[in-house]
C-alpha positions as YAML, in Angstrom:
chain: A
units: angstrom
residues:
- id: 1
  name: UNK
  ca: [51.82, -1.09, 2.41]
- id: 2
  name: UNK
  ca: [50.65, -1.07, -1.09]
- id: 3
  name: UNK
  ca: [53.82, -2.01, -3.57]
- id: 4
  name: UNK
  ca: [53.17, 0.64, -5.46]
- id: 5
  name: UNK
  ca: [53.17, 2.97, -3.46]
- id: 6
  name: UNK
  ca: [56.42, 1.86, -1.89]
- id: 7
  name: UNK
  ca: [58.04, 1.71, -5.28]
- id: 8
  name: UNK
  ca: [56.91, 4.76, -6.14]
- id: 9
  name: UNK
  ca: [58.91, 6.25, -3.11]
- id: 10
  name: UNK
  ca: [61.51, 4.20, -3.58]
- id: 11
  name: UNK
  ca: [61.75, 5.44, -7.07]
- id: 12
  name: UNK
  ca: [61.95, 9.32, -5.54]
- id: 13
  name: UNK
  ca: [64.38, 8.33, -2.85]
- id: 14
  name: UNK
  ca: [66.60, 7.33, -5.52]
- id: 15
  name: UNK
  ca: [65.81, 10.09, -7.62]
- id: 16
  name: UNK
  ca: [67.33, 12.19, -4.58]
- id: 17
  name: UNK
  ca: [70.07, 10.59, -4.18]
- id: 18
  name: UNK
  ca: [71.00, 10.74, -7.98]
- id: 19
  name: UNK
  ca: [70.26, 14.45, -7.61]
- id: 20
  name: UNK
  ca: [72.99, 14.71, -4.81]
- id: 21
  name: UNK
  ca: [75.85, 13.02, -5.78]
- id: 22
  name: UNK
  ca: [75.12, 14.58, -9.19]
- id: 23
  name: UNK
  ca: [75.52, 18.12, -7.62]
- id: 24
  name: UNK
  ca: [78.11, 17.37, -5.00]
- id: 25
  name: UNK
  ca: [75.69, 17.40, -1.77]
- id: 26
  name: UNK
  ca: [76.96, 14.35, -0.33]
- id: 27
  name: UNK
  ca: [75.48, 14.53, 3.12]
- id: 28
  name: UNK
  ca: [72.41, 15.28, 1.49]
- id: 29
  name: UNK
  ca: [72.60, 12.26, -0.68]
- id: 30
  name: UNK
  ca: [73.94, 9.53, 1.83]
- id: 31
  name: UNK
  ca: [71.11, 10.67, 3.86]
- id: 32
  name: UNK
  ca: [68.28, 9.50, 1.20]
- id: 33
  name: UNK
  ca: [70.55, 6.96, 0.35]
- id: 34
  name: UNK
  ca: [69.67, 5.55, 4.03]
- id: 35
  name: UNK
  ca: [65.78, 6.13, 3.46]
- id: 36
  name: UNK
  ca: [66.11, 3.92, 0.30]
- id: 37
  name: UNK
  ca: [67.72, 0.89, 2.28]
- id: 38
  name: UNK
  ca: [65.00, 1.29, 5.06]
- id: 39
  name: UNK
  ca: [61.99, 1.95, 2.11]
- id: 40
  name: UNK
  ca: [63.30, -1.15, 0.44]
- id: 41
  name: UNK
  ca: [62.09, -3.07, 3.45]
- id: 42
  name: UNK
  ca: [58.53, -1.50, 3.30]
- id: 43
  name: UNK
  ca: [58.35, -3.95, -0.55]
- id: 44
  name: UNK
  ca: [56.82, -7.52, -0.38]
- id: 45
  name: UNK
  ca: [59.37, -8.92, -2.38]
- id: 46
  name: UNK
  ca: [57.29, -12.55, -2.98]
- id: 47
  name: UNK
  ca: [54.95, -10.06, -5.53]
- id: 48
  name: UNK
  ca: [57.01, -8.10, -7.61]
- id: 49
  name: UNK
  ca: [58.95, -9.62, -10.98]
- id: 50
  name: UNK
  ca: [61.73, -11.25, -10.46]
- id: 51
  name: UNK
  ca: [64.00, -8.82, -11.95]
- id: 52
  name: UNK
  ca: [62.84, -5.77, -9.72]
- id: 53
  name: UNK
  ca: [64.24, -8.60, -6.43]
- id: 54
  name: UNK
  ca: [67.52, -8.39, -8.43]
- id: 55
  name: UNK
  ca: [67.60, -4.49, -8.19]
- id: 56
  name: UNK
  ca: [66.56, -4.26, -4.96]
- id: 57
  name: UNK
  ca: [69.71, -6.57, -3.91]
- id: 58
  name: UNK
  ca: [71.87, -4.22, -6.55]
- id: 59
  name: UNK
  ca: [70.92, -0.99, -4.44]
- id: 60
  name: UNK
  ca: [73.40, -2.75, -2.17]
- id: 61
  name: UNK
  ca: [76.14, -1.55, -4.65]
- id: 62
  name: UNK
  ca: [75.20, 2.10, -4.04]
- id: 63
  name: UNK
  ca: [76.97, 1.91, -0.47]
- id: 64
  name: UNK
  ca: [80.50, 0.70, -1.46]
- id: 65
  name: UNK
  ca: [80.77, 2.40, -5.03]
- id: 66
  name: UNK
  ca: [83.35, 4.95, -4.40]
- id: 67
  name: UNK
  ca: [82.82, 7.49, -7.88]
- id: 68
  name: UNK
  ca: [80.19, 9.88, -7.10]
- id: 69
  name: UNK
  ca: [79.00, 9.83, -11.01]
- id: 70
  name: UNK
  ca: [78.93, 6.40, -11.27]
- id: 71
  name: UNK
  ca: [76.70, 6.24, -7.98]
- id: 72
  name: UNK
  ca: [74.70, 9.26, -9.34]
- id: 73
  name: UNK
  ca: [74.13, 7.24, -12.66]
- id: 74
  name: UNK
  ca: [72.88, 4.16, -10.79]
- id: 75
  name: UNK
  ca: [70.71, 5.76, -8.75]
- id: 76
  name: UNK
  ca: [69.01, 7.51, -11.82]
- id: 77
  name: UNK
  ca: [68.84, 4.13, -13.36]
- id: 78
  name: UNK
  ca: [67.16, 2.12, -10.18]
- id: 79
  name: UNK
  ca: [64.68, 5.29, -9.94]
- id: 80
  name: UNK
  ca: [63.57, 5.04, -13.46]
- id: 81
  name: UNK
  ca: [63.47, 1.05, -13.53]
- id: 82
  name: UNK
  ca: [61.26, 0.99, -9.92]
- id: 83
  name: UNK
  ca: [59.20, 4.22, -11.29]
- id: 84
  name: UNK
  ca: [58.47, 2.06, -14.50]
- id: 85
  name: UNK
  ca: [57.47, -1.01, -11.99]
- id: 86
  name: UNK
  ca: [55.46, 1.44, -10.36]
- id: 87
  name: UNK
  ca: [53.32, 2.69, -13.01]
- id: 88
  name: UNK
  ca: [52.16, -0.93, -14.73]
...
């Protein structure tokens, strides 16, 4: 699969999830949160910068951060950093 493509989705996945924890629907967010861990497989990571390898380890953090804001936040941030990627 095209990178980005798979970034791009990536980037909406985590858009979701941001969208989820933001407004409380946490079954509905740990359930995209799962689609990003399996889409981040989908990336060739020998292509992009190395930075974007560095977030795509981070997403890791998503899983064990216990404040739904925080985890919100982060997944707002990764979506516009990978939507950026996507777009150059």
């Amino acid at each position: 699969m095209n990178n980005k493509i798979a970034l791009s989705s990536l980037a909406m996945d985590l858009k979701r999830v941001a969208l989820g924890y933001h407004r409380g629907s946490f079954i509905v967010a740990n359930r995209f949160l799962e689609e990003v861990l399996k889409r981040r497989e989908e990336i060739n990571k020998t292509s992009p910068k190395p930075y974007l390898v560095r977030f795509l380890k981070d997403i890791d953090k998503l899983k064990i951060e216990r404040d739904s804001m925080k985890k919100a936040e982060d997944a707002l941030l990764y979506s516009i950093l990978f939507q950026n990627a996507a777009l150059k």
